[in-house]
C-alpha positions as CSV (number, residue, x, y, z in Angstrom):
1,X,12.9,-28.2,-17.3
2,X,11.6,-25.2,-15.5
3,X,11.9,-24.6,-11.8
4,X,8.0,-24.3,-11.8
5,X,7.3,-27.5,-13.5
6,X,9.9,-29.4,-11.5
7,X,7.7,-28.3,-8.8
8,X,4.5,-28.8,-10.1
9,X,5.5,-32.7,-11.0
10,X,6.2,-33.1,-7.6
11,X,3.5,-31.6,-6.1
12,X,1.2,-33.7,-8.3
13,X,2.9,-37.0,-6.6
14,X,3.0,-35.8,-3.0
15,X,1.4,-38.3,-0.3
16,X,1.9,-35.7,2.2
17,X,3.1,-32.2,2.9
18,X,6.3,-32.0,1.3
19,X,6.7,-35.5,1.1
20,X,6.5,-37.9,-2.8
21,X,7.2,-41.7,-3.2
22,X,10.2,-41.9,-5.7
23,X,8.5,-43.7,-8.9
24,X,11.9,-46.1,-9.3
25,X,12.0,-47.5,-5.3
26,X,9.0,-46.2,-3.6
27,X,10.7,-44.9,-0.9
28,X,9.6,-41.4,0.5
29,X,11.7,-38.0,-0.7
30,X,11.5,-35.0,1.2
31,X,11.3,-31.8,-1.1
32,X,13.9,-29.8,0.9
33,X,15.8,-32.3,2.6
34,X,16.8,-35.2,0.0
35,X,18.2,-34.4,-3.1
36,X,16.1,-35.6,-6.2
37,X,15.5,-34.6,-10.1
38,X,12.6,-35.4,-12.1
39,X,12.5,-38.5,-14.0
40,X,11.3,-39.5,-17.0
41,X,9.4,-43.1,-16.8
42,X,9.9,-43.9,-20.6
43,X,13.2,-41.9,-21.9
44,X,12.9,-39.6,-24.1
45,X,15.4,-41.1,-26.6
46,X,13.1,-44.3,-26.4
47,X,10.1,-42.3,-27.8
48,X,8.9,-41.4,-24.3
49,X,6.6,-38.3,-24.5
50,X,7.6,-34.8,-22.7
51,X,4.5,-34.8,-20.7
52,X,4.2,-34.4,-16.9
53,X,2.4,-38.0,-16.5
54,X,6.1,-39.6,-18.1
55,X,7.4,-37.5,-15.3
56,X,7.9,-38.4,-11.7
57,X,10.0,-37.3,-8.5
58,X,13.4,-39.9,-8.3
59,X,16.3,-39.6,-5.6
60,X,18.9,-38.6,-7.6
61,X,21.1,-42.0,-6.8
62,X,17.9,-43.9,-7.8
63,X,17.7,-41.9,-11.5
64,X,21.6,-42.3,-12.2
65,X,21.2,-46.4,-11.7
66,X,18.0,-46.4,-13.9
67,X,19.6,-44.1,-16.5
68,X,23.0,-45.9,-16.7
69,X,21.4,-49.2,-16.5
70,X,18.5,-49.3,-18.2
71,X,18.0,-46.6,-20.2
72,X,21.4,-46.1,-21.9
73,X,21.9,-49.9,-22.9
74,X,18.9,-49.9,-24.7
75,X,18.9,-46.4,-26.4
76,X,22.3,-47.7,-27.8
77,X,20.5,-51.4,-28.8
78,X,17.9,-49.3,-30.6
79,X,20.5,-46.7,-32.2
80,X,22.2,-50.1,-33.5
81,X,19.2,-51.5,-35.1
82,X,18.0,-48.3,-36.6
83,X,21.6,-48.0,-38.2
84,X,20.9,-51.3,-39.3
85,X,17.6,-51.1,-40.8
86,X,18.8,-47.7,-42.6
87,X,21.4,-49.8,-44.0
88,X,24.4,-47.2,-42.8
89,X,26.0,-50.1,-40.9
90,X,27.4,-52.9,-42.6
91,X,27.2,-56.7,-40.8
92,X,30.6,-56.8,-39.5
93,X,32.3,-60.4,-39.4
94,X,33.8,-61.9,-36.3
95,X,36.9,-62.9,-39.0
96,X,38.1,-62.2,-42.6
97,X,40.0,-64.5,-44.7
98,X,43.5,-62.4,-45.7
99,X,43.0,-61.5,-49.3
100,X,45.7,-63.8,-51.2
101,X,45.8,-66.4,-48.8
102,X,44.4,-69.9,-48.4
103,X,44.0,-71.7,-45.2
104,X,45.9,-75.0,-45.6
105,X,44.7,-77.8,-43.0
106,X,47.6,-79.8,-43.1
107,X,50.0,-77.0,-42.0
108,X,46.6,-75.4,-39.9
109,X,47.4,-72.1,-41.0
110,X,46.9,-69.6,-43.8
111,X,49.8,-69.7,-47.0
112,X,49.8,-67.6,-49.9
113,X,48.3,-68.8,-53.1
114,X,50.2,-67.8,-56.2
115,X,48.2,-66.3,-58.9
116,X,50.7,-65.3,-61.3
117,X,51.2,-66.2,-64.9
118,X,54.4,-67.7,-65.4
119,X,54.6,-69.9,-61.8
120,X,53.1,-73.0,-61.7
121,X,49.6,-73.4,-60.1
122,X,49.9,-76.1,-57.2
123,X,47.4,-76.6,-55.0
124,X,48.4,-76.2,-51.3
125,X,46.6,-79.1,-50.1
126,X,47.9,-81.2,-53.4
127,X,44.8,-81.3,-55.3
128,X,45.1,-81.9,-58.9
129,X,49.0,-82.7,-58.5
């Protein structure tokens, strides 16, 4: 953002000379003496426009607690859901059975389960025995 247009967005807020209400707290910011940046009301990675009316003076402490805790928690929500929707995520599971292995209630954990040929086929739990 240009020096000029930094200027100009502030300017277009001022209540007096010098002097804007921050558009997060509402608390006055003095152009020279307090240190501010120009902040944009609807993020820009949330499809907020580039336009000096999304724009307004913020102390700089103000901005950082807005960006960190607003803004960035939900760009990363919608990032998620567009990954999602595009179908380059896959739905990951909390847990995934081992593959050969069969959870067996009476021991409460997870044996193998033979599958070969020759070796008898027992059921861990006994069924069929």
């Amino acid at each position: 953002m240009t020096n000029k247009r930094r200027q100009h967005i502030f300017s277009e807020n001022c209540t007096g000379h010098n002097v804007a209400p921050c558009c997060l707290c509402g608390r006055q910011i003095h152009r020279y003496n307090d240190r501010w940046v120009v902040e944009h009301k609807r993020a820009l990675a949330l499809l907020g426009k580039d336009v000096n009316t999304n724009c307004g003076p913020a102390h700089y402490d103000c901005a950082q607690v807005k960006t960190h805790t607003e803004d960035l928690p939900r760009i990363r929500k919608a990032k998620r859901q567009q990954a999602m929707h595009e179908g380059t995520k896959e739905i990951s599971r909390r847990f995934r059975r081992p593959a050969g292995l069969v959870y067996d209630w009476q021991k409460c954990r997870y044996v193998h389960f033979p599958t070969t040929e020759n070796a008898p086929v027992a059921h861990p739990r006994g069924i069929g025995a």
